[in-house]
TORRO-522317 format. One record per residue (C-alpha): residue number from 0; z, y, x. Coordinates in nm, 4 decimals, always signed. Last residue first. Layout:
BEGIN
R  seq        c3        c2        c1
R  NUM         Z         Y         X
...
# end
This chain:
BEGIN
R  seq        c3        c2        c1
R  336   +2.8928   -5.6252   +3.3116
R  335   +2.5966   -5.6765   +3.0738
R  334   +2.4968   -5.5032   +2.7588
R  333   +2.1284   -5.6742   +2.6565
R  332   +1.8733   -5.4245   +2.6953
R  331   +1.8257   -5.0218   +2.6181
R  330   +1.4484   -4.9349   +2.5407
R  329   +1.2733   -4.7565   +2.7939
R  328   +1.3952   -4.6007   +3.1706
R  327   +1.6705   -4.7076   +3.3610
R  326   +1.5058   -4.6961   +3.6621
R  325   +1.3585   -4.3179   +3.5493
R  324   +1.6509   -4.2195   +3.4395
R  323   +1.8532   -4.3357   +3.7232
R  322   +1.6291   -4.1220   +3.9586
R  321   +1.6242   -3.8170   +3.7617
R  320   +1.9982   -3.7666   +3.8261
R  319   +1.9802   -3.9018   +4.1968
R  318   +1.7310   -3.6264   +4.2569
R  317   +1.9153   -3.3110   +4.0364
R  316   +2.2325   -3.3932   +4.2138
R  315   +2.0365   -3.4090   +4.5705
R  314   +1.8461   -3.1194   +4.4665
R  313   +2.1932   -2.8856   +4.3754
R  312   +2.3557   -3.0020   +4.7275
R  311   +2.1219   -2.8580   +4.9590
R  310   +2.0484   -2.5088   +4.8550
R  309   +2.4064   -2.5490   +4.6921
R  308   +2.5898   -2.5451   +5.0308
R  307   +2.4082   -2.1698   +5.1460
R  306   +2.4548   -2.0682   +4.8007
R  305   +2.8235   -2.1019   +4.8828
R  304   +2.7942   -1.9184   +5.2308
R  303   +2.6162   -1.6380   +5.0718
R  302   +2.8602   -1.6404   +4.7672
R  301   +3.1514   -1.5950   +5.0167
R  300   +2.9785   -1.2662   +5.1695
R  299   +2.9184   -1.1156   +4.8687
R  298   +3.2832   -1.1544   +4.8084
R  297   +3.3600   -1.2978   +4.4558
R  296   +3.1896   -1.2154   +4.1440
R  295   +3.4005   -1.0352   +3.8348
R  294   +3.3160   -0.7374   +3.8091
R  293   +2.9004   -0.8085   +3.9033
R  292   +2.9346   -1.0699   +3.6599
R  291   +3.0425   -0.8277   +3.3827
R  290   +3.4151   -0.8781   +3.2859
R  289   +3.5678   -0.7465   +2.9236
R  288   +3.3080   -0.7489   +2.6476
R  287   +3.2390   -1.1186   +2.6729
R  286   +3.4075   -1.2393   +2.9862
R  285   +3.0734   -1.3245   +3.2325
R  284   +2.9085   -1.0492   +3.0726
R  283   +2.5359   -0.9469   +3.2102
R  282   +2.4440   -1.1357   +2.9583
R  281   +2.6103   -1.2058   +2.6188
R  280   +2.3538   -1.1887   +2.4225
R  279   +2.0958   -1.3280   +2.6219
R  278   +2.2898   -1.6148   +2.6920
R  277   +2.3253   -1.7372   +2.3367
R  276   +1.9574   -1.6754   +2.2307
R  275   +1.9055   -1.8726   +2.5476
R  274   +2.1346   -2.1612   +2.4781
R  273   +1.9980   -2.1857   +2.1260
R  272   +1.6351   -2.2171   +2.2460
R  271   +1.7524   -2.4913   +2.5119
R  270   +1.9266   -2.6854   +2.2447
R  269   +1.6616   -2.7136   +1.9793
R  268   +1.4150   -2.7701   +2.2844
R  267   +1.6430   -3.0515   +2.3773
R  266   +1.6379   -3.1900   +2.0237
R  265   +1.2379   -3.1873   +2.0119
R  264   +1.2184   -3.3867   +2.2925
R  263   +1.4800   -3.6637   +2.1542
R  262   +1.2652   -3.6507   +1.8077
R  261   +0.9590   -3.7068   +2.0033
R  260   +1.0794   -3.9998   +2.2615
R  259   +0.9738   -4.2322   +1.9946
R  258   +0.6201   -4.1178   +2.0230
R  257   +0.5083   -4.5197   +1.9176
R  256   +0.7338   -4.8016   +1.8507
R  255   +0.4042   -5.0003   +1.7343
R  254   +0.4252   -4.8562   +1.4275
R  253   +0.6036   -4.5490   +1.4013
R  252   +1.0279   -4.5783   +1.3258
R  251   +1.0255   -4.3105   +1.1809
R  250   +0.8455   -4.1348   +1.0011
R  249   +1.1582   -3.9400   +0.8111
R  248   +1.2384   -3.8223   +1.1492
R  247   +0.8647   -3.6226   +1.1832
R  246   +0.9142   -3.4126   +0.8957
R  245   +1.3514   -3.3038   +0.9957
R  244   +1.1847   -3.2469   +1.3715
R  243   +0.8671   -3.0571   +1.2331
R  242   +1.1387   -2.8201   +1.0381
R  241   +1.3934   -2.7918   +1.2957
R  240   +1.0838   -2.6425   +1.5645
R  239   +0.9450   -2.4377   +1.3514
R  238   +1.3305   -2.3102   +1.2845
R  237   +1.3669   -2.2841   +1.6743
R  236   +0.9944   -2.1323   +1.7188
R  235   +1.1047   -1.8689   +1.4421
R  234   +1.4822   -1.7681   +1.6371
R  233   +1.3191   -1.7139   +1.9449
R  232   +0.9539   -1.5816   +1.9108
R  231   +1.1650   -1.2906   +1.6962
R  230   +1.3254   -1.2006   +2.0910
R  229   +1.0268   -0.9415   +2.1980
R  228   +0.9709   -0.8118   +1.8277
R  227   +1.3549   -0.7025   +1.8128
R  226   +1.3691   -0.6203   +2.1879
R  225   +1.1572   -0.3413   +2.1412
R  224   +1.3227   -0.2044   +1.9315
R  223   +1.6637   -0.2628   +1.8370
R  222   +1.8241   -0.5620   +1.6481
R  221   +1.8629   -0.8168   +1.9173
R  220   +2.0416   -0.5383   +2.1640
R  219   +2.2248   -0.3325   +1.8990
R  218   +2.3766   -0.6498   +1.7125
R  217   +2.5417   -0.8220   +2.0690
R  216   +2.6682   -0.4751   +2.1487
R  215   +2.8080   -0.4316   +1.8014
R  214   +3.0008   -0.7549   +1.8277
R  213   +3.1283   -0.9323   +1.5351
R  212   +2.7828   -0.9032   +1.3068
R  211   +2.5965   -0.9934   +1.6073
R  210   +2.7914   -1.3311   +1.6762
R  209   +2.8005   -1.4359   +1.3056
R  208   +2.4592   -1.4423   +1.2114
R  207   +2.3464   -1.6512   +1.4877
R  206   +2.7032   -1.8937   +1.4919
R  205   +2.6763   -1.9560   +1.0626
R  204   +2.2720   -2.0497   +1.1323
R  203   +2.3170   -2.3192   +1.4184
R  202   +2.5722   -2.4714   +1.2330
R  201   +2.3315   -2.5151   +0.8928
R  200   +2.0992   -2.5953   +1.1524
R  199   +2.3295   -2.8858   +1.2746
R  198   +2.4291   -2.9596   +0.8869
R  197   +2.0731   -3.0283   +0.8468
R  196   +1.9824   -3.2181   +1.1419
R  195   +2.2564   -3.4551   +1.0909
R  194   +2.1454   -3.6124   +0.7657
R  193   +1.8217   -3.6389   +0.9504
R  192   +1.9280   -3.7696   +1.2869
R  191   +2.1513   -4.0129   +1.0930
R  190   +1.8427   -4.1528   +0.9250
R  189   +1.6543   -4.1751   +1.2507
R  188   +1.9393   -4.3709   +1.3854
R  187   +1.9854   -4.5991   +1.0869
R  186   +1.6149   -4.7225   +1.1773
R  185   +1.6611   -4.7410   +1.5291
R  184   +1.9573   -4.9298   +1.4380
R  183   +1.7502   -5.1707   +1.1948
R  182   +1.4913   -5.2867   +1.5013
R  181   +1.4958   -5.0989   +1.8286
R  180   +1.7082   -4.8712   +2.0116
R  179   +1.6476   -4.6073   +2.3354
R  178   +1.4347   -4.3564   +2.1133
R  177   +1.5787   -4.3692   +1.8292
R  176   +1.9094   -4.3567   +1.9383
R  175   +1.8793   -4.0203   +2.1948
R  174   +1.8031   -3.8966   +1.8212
R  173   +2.1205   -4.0094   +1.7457
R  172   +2.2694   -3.8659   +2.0490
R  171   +2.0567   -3.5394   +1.9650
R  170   +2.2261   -3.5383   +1.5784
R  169   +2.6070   -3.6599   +1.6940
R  168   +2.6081   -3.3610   +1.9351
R  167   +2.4994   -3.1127   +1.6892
R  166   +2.7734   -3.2244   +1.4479
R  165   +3.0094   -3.2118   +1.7387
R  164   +2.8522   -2.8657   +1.7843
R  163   +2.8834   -2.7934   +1.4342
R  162   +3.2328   -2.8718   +1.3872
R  161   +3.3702   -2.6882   +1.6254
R  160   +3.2216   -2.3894   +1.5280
R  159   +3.3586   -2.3946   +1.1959
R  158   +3.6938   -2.4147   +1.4066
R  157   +3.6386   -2.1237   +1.6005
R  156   +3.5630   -1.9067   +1.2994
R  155   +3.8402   -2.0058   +1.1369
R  154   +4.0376   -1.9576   +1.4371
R  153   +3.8451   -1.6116   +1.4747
R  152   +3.9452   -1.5187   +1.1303
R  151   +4.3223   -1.6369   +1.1501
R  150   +4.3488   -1.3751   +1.4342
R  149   +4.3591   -1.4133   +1.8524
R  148   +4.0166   -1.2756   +1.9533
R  147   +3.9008   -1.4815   +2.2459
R  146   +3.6049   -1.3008   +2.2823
R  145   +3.4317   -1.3963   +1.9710
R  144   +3.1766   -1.5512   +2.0957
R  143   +3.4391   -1.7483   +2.3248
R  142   +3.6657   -1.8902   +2.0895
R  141   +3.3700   -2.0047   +1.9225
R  140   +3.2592   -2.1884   +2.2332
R  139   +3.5786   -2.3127   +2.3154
R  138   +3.6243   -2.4583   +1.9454
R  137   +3.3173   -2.6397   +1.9957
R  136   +3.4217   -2.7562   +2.3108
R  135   +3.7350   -2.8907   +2.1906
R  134   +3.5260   -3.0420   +1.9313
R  133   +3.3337   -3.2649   +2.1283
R  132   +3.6115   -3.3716   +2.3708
R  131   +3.7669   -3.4577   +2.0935
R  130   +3.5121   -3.7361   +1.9311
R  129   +3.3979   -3.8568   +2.2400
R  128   +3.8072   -3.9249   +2.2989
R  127   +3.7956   -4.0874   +1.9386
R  126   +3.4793   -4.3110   +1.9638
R  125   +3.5908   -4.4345   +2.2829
R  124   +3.9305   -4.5138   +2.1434
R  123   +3.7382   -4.6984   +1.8306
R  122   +3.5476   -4.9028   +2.0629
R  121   +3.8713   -4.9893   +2.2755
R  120   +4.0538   -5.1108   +1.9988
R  119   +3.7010   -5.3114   +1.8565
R  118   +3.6500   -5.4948   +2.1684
R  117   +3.7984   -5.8417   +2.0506
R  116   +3.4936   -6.0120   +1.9100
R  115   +3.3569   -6.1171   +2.2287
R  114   +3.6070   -6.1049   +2.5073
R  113   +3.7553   -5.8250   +2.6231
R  112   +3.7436   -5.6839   +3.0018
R  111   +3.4480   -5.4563   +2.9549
R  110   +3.6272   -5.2713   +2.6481
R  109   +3.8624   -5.1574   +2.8950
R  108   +3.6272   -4.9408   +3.1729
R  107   +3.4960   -4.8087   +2.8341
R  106   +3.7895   -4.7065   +2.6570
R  105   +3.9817   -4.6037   +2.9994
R  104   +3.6744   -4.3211   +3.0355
R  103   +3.6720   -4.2496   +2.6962
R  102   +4.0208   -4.1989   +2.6932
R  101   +3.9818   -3.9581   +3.0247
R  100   +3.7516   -3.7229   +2.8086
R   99   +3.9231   -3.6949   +2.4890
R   98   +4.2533   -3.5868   +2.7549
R   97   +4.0125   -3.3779   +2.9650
R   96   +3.8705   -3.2102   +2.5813
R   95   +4.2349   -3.1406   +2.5147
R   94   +4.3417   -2.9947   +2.8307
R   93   +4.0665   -2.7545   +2.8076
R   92   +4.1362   -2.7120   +2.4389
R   91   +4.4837   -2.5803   +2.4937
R   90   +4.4079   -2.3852   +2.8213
R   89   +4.1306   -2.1726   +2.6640
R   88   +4.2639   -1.8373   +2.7072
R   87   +4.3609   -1.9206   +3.0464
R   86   +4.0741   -2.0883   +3.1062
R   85   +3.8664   -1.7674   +3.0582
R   84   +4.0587   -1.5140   +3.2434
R   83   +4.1623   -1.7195   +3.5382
R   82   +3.7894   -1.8464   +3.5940
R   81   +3.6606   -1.4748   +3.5357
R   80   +3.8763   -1.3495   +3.8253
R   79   +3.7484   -1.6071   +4.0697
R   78   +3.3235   -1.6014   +3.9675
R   77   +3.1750   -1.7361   +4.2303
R   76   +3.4330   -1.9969   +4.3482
R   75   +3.5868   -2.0884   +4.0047
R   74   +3.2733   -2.0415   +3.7940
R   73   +3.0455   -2.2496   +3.9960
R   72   +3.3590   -2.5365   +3.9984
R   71   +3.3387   -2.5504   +3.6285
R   70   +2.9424   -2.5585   +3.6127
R   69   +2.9663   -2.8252   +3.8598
R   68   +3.2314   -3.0003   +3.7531
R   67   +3.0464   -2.9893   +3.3767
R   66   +2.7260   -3.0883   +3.5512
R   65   +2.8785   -3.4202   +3.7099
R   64   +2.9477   -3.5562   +3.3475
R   63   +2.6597   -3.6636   +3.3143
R   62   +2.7001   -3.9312   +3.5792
R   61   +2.9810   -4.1012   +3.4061
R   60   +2.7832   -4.1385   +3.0867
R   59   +2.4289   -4.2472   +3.2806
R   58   +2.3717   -4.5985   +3.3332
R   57   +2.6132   -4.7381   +2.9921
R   56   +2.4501   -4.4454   +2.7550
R   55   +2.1860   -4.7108   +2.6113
R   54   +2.4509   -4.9874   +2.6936
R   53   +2.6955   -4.8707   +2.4480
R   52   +2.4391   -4.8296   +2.1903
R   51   +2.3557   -5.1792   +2.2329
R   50   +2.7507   -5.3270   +2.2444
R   49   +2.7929   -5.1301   +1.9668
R   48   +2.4974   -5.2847   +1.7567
R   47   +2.6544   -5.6531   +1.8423
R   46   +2.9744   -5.5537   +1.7468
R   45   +2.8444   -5.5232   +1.3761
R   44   +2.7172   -5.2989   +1.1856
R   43   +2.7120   -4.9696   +1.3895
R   42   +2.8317   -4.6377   +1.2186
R   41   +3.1515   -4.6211   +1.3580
R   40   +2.9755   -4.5950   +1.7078
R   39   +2.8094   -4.2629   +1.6152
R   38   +3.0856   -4.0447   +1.7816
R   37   +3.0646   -4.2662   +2.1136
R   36   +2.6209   -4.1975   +2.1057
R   35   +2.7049   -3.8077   +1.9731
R   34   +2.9446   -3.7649   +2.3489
R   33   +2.5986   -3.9980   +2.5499
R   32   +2.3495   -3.6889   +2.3473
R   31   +2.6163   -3.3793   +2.4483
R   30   +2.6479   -3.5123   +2.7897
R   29   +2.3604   -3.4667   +2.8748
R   28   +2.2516   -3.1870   +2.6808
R   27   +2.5713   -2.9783   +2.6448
R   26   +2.5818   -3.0873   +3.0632
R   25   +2.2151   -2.9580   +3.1414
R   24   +2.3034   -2.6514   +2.9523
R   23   +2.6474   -2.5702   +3.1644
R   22   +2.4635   -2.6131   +3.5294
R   21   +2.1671   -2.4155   +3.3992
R   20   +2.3831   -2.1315   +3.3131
R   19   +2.5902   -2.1465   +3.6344
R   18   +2.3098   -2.1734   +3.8441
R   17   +2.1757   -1.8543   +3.5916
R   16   +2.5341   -1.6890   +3.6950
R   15   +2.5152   -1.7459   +4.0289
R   14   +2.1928   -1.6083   +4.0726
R   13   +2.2741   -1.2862   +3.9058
R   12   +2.6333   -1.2905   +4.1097
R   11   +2.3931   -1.2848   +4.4552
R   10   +2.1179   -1.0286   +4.3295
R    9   +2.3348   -0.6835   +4.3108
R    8   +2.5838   -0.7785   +4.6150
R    7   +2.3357   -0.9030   +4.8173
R    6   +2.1600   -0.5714   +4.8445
R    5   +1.8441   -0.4906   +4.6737
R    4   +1.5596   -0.4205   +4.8241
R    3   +1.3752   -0.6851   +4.6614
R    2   +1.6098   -0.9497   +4.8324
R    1   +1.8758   -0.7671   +5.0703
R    0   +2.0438   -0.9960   +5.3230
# end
């Protein structure tokens, strides 16, 4: 079925890959705020404060999730011979982020069978698998700018960029903080936003400079005219963007509670601008500098059925998604099992 005139096996891998793009931001962002909530649990006080930020991320955690098996499972059935390519270079962290994942998983299921005053074990397990499965990303994502370059530079690169997506992660689940908690761990939240903020820019900086400067493709299509001026709205809304964040946390809390969604909105856009600047520059390569999309798709006549399945199955995860949100909506209550 052609679509513009062009044939399904032009437009088919093109819509794959921005269902697979979607499917991988929604998890960073998801997931990335409940991952930040587990690394920030050895900043509570007391039991009492993890029990609360616990039960802000208590509806939705396991849920979250459900994007990265859907972005994983979009890459294995559209995209076949970029699946092997990619996990295969990143088997180590793979397996590490399922193992960070699966203890916080058993952390939390355990922590709900321990009396008061007993849960600290399984507190400090969940803060430890949120903890890996945050920087095994990170180091996925650095491994993959670089194109899974196998020197000491790239490790070091790799492992920078580890650190400032768990960094990342820990600033928009503290932000996810302020607006789900009340009282003196709202407070602490907006001050770990803050502190946060400016090692996640920091972060955000070292992985912008660095991707053009190692790939010459990358460099030539941000740096040449016309897409210089086109893309500048990119990089100057995100810093407009840090800056009015890193003003607005050091207000907080507002009296009467009020705009405390703000600093959680303002993270998302952080993350949304980011994950365009990154797409663009990789786009139309599904294996940077190796395997385009249109190399590496399956059958056009496979992705018609699969699109076929994910007309109906992509509204009914984005429906029951929005649906606990909204029940679960406002400030976080008393943790109950």
């Amino acid at each position: 079925m052609e679509l513009l005139g062009l044939p399904p096996a032009t437009w088919l891998p093109v819509v794959f890959a921005g269902l697979m793009g979607v499917a991988i931001l929604l998890y960073v962002i998801l997931d990335g705020y409940d991952l930040g909530v587990g690394m920030l649990l050895g900043g509570a006080q007391d039991e009492g404060e993890r029990d609360t930020m616990i039960a802000s991320i208590g509806p939705f955690w396991d849920a979250n999730e459900t994007w990265l098996v859907l972005a994983t499972g979009l890459l294995l059935v559209a995209f076949p011979m970029a699946h092997g390519v990619i996990l295969g270079e990143l088997y180590l962290p793979v397996m590490l982020m399922l193992v960070g994942l699966i203890l916080r998983g058993v952390a939390f299921k355990f922590r709900t069978k321990m009396t008061p005053g007993s849960k600290l074990l399984w507190d400090r397990a969940f803060l430890g698998g949120s903890m890996l499965a945050a920087l095994a990303q990170g180091w996925m994502l650095g491994s993959y700018v670089l194109g899974f370059q196998d020197s000491w530079a790239a490790h070091l690169f790799a492992a920078i960029t580890a650190l400032g997506l768990a960094v990342a992660y820990a600033f928009i689940g503290a932000c996810w903080l302020v607006m789900k908690a009340e009282g003196d761990l709202q407070r602490r939240a907006a001050h770990w936003a803050r502190a946060m903020l400016a090692f996640a820019a920091l972060g955000l900086v070292a992985v912008s400079v660095a991707t053009p400067l190692v790939s010459p493709p990358i460099f030539e299509k941000w740096f040449s005219l016309p897409n210089f001026m086109l893309l500048a709205p990119i990089p100057l809304v995100t810093a407009v963007t840090l800056v009015a964040l890193w003003v607005a946390l050091g207000r907080y809390p507002r009296p009467g509670d009020r705009w405390n969604w703000v600093p959680f909105a303002g993270a998302v856009a952080v993350f949304a601008l980011a994950f365009q600047g990154l797409a663009f520059s990789f786009y139309p390569y599904v294996v940077p500098g190796s395997l385009t999309i249109w190399d590496a798709a399956a059958a056009p006549e496979s992705l018609g059925v699969i699109l076929a399945g994910s007309v109906f199955v992509l509204p009914m995860i984005v429906a029951y998604t929005a649906f606990s949100y909204w029940v679960f909506r406002g400030k976080a209550g008393e943790l109950r099992y």
